[in-house]
C-alpha positions in Angstrom: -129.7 164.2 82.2 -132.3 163.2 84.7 -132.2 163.2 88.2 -132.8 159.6 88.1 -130.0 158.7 85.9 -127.6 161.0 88.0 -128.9 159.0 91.3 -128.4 155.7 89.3 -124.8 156.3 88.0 -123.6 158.2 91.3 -121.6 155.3 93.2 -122.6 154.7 96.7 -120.6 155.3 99.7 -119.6 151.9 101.5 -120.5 151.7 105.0 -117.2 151.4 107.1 -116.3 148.0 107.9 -115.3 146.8 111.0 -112.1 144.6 111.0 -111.2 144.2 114.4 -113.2 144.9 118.0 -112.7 143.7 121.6 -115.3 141.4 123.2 -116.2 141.8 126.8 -117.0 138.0 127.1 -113.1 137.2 127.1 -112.8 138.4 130.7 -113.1 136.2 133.2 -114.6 138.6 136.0 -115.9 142.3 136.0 -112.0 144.0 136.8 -110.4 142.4 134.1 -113.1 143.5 132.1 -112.6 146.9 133.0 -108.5 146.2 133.0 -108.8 144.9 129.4 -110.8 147.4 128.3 -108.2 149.9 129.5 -106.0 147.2 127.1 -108.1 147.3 124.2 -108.3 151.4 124.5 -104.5 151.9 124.7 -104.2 149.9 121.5 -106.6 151.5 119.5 -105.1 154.8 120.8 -101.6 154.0 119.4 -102.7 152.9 116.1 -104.9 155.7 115.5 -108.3 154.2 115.8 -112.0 153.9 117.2 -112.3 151.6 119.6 -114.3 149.2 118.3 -116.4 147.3 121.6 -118.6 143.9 121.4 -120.5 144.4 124.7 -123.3 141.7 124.7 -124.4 141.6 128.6 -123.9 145.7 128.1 -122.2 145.9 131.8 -119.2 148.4 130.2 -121.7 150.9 128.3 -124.4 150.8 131.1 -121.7 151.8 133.9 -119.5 153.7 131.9 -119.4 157.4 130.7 -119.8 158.2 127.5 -116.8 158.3 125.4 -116.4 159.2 121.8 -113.3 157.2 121.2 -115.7 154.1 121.9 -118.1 152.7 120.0 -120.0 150.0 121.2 -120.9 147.6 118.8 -124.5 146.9 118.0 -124.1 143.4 116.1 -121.3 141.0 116.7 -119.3 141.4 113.4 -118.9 137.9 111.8 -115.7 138.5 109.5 -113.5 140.6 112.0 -111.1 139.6 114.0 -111.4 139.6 118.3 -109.0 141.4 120.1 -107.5 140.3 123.0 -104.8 140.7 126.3 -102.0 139.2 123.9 -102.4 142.0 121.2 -102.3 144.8 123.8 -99.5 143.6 125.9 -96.9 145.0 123.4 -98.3 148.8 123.6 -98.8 148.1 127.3 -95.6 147.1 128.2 -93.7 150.0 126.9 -96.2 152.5 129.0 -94.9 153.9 132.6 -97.9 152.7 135.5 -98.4 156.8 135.5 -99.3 157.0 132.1 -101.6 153.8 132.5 -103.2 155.5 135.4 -104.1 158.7 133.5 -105.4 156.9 130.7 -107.3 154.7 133.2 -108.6 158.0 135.0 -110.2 159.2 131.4 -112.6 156.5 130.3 -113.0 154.9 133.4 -115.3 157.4 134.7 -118.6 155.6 135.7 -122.0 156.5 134.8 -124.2 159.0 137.4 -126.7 156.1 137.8 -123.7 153.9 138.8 -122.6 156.7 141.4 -125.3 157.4 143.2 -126.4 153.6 143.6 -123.0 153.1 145.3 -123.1 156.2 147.0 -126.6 155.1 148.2 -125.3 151.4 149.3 -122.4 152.8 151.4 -125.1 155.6 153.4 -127.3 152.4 153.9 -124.6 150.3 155.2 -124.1 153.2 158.2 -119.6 153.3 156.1 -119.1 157.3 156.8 -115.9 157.3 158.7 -112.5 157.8 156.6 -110.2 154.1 156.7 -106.6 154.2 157.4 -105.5 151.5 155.3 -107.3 148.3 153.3 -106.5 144.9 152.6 -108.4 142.1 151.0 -109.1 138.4 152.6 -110.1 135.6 150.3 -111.8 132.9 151.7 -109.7 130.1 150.9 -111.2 126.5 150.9 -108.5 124.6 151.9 -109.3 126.7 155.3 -107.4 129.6 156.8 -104.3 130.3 155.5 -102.7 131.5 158.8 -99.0 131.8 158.1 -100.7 134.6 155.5 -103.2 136.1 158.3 -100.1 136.7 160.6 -98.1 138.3 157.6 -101.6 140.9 157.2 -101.3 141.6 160.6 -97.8 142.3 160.7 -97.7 144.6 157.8 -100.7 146.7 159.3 -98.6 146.9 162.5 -96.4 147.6 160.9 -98.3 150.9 159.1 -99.5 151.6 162.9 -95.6 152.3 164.0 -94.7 154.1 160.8 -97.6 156.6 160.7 -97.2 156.8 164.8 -101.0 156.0 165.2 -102.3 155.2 168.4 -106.0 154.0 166.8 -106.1 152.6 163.2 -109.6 152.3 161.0 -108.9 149.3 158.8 -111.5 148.0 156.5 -111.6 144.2 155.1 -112.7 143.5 151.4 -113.5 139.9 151.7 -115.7 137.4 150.2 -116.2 135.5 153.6 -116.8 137.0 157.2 -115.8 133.7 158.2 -112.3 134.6 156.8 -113.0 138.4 158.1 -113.4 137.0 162.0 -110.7 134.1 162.0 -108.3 137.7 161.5 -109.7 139.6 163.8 -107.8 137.3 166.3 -104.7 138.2 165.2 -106.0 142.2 165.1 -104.2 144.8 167.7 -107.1 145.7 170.0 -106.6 149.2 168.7 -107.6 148.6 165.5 -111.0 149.6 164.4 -112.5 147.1 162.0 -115.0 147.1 159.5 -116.3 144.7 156.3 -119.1 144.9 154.4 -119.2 141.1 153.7 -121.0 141.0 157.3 -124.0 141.2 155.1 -124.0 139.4 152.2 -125.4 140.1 149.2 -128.9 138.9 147.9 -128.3 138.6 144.6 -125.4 139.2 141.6 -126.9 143.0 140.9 -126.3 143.5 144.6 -122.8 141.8 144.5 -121.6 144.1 142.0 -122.9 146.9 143.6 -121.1 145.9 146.5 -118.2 145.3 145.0 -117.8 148.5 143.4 -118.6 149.9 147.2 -115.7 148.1 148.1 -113.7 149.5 145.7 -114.7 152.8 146.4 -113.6 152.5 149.9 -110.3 151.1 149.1 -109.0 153.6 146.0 -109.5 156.6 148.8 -107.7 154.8 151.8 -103.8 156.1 151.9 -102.2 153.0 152.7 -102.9 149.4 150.7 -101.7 146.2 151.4 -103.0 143.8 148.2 -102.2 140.7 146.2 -101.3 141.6 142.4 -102.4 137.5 141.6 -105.7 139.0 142.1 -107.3 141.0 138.9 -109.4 143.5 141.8 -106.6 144.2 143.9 -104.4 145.4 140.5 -107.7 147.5 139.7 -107.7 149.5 142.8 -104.3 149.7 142.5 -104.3 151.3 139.6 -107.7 153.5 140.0 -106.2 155.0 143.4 -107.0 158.2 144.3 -104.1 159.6 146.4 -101.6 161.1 144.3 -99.1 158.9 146.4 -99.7 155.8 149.3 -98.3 156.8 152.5 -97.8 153.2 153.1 -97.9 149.9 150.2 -97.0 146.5 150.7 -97.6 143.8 147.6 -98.1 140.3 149.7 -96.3 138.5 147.2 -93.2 140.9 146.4 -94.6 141.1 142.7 -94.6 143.7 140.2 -97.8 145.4 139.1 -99.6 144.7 135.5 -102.2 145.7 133.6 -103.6 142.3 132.0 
């Protein structure tokens, strides 16, 4: 028989379909992006499958390491079904925040490029000095929320007494140094304070730059005092980089989630 026969009758191999893949585009914001992602991960983990990834602005594969367990799609499948917070929540639920963590530590691990850019922004801004504890101020437009200012205050006084610091080093993650300076006048005079938003970003490629600056800073501080409503502040929570917080308060008295 001919070669050309065998090749005719031979049956060809079907490319592997994809039936299922998690768009980046459902996220409302970059941390629950990444927080999602984490989602998506842990489910295709538990049912023993590639994550598949439908990346279109590319901001996930362009920061993140690469990661053999992920494939990033190249064209938006048109017959499979999107993924989303609701179909992880189930395998989420049922994980202890350690074991979130650890899978968090694994494929969040950002690309060199990434690293050095922030590590670059930080040396530029003049932040060398180690903080003793972070919190986050949201400009809010109704104006200053001061019943909320005071309750910061307290609980980094709070800190001070526990940790029997004469001096503290707080830094501010904010969106406003308007919001940044109303504090300050509720601030001990022995606090040392410093924010990045004193200088505001030109552009969104600098914003997120900052932003992951920001988070930088806070994931290393030992003490965190943050607001779960807020996707970011769950993110550093969870990326943290002390084995243990000398020193946590949750504004709101809520539990931490994932999505």
């Amino acid at each position: 028989m001919s070669s050309w026969i065998i090749a005719k009758h031979r049956q060809t191999k079907k490319k592997p379909s994809v039936t299922k893949y998690h768009d980046t585009a459902s996220s409302p914001d970059v941390f629950s992006m990444y927080m999602s992602f984490i989602g998506s991960y842990i489910y295709s983990q538990k049912m023993g499958e590639t994550c598949n990834v439908w990346d279109d602005n590319g901001l996930l594969k362009s920061t993140l390491k690469v990661n053999p367990q992920v494939k990033y799609l190249k064209e938006k499948p048109e017959m499979a079904a999107v993924l989303g917070d609701k179909d992880y929540t189930g395998f989420v639920s049922q994980m202890k925040f350690k074991e979130i963590q650890k899978t968090a530590g694994s494929i969040i691990s950002y690309d060199q490029t990434l690293n050095q850019t922030v590590i670059r922004f930080l040396e530029k801004a003049g932040v060398r000095a180690m903080f003793d504890i972070g919190i986050q101020l949201v400009r809010d437009p109704a104006g200053p929320n001061l019943s909320q200012l005071k309750k910061y205050a307290a609980s980094i006084k709070a800190y001070q007494v526990k940790a029997k610091k004469d001096k503290l080093m707080v830094y501010i993650m904010s969106d406003s140094y308007a919001a940044v300076s109303h504090f300050q006048t509720y601030c001990d005079p022995s606090w040392n304070v410093t924010a990045l938003c004193k200088n505001p970003p030109k552009d969104s490629g600098d914003a997120f730059v900052q932003a992951m600056a920001e988070v930088q800073i806070m994931t290393a501080v030992p003490a965190l005092i943050l607001d779960f409503d807020r996707p970011v502040d769950r993110f550093i929570y969870l990326m943290q980089r002390n084995a243990k917080l000398d020193y946590f308060v949750e504004m709101n008295g809520k539990e931490w989630t994932l999505l």
